[in-house]
C-alpha positions as a Python dict, from the first residue, in 0.01 Angstrom:
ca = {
    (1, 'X'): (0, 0, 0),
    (2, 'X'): (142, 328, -132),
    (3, 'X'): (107, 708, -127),
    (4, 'X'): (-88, 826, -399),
    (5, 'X'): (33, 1098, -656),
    (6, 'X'): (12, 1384, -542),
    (7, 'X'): (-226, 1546, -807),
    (8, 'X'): (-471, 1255, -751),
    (9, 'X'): (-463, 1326, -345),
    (10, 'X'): (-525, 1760, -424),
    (11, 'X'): (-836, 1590, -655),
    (12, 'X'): (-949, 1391, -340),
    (13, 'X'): (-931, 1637, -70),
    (14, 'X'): (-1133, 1927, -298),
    (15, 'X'): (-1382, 1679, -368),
    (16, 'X'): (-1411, 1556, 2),
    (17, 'X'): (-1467, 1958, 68),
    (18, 'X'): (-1663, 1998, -188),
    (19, 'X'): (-1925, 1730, -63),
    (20, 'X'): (-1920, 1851, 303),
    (21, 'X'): (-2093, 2126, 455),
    (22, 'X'): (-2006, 2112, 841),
    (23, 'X'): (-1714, 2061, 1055),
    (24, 'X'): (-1560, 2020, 1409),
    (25, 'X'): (-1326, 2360, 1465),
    (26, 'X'): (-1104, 2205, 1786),
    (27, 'X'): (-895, 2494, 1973),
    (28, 'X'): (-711, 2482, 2309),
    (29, 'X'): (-664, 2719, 2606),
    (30, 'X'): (-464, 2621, 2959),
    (31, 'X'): (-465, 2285, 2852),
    (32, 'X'): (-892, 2265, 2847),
    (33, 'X'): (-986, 2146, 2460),
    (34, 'X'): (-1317, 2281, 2310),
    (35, 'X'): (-1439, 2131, 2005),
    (36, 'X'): (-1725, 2329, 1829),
    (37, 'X'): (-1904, 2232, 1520),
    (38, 'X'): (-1962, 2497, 1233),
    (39, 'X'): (-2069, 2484, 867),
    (40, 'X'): (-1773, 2621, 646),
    (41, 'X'): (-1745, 2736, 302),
    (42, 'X'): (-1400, 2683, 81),
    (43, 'X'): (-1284, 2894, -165),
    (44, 'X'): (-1297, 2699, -538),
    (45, 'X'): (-968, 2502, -614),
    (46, 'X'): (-850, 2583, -296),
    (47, 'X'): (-773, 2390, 42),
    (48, 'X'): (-818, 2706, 240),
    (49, 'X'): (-1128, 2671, 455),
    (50, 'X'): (-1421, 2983, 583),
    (51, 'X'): (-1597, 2981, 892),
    (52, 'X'): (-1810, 3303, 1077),
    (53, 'X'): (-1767, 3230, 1421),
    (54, 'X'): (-1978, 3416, 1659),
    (55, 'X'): (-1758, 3569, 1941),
    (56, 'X'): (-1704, 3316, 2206),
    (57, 'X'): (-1420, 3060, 2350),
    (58, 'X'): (-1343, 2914, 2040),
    (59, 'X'): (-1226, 3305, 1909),
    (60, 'X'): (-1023, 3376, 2242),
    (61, 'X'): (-887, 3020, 2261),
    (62, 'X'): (-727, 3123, 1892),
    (63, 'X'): (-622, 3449, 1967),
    (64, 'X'): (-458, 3335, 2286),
    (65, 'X'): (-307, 2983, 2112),
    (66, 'X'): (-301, 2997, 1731),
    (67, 'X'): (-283, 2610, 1674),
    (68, 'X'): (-609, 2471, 1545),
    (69, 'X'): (-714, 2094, 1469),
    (70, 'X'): (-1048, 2044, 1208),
    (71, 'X'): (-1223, 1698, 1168),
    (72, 'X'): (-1475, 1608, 930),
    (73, 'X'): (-1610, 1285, 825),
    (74, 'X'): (-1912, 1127, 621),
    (75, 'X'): (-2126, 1021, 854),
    (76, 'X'): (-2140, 571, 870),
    (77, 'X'): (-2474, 615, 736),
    (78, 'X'): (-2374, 699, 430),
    (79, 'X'): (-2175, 325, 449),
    (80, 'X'): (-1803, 420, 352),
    (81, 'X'): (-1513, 505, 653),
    (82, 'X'): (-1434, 870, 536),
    (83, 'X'): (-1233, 1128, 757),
    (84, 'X'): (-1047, 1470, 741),
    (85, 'X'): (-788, 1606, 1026),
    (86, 'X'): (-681, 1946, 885),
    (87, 'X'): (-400, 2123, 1053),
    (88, 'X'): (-300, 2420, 1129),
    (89, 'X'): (-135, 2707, 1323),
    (90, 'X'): (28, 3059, 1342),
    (91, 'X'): (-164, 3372, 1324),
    (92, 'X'): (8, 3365, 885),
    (93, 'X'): (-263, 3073, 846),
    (94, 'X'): (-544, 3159, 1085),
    (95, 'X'): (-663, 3453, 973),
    (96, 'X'): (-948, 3660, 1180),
    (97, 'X'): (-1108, 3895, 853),
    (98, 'X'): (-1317, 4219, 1002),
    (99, 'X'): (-1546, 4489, 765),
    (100, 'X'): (-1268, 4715, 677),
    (101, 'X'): (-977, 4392, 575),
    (102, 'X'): (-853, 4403, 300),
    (103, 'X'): (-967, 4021, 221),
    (104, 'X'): (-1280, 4046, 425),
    (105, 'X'): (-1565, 4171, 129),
    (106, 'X'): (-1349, 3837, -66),
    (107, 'X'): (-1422, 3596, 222),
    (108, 'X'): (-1811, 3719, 297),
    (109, 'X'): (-1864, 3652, -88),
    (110, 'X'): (-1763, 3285, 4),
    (111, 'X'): (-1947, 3240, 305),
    (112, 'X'): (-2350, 3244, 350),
    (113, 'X'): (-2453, 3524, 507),
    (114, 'X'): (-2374, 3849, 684),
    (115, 'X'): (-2102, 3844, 922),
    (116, 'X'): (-1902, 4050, 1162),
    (117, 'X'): (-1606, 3841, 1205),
    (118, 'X'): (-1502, 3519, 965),
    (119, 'X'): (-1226, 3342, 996),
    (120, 'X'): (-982, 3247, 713),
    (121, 'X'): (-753, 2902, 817),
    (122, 'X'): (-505, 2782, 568),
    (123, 'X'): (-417, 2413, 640),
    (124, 'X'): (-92, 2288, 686),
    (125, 'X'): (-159, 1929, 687),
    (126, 'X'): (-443, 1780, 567),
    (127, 'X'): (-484, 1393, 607),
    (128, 'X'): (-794, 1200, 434),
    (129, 'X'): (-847, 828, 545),
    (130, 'X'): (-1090, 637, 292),
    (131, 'X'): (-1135, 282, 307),
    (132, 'X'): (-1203, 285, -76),
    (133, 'X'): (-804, 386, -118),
    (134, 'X'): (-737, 61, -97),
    (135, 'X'): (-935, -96, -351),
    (136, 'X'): (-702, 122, -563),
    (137, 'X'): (-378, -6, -408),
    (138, 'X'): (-364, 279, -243),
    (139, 'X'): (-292, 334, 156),
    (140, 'X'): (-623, 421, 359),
    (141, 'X'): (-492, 706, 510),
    (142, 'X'): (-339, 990, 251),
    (143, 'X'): (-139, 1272, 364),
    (144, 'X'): (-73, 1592, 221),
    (145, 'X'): (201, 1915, 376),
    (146, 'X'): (148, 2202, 262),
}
């Protein structure tokens, strides 16, 4: 079981996006995890990911620690074993976009609805694990750096 090229992986991952509408945003402050679950919004051909979080824990637990893990799966009822952990950290790839940003009237194009604050991450490390891989001779879990 082998890596697969590395075109074929980008192909998966946007079309694992593309299919998905919600995920689990997990930050950390003093060592307490909170795991909150948000629809997001990508940008097209692109692995960067959208979310308008209202103000909260999750928004001070970034500002205070810029290290954030996503997860986002098909649920079993769908009957395949599909999973994303996206990566990421540093304020460069988690991005908090207010009215007056110069990328913010970009980023509330992309996601539904008015908001106040949306937040812009730009993964570092995305890994997809599909079952279905390996009918291709592929291994079930795929990794990508970026």
């Amino acid at each position: 079981m082998s890596g697969m090229p590395k075109a074929k992986l980008k192909s998966e991952i946007l079309n694992f996006l593309d299919k998905r509408k919600v995920l689990v945003l997990c930050t950390c402050s003093n060592n307490i995890p909170r795991a909150t679950p948000m629809d997001f919004y990508t940008e097209k051909d692109s692995f960067n990911i959208y979310v308008g979080p209202a103000p909260g824990r999750k928004v001070k637990n970034i500002e205070n620690n810029p290290i954030v893990s996503i997860g986002i799966y098909t649920p079993l009822s769908e009957g395949k074993i599909q999973g994303m952990q996206i990566t990421a950290s540093g304020k460069e790839r988690i991005i908090f976009l207010k009215e007056g940003d110069e990328e913010f009237e970009k980023a509330q194009k992309i996601v539904r609805g008015k908001r106040k604050l949306l937040l812009k991450i730009i993964p570092e490390k995305i890994e997809l694990l599909d079952y279905d891989f390996i009918k291709e001779g592929y291994s079930r879990l795929q990794v990508l750096e970026l």
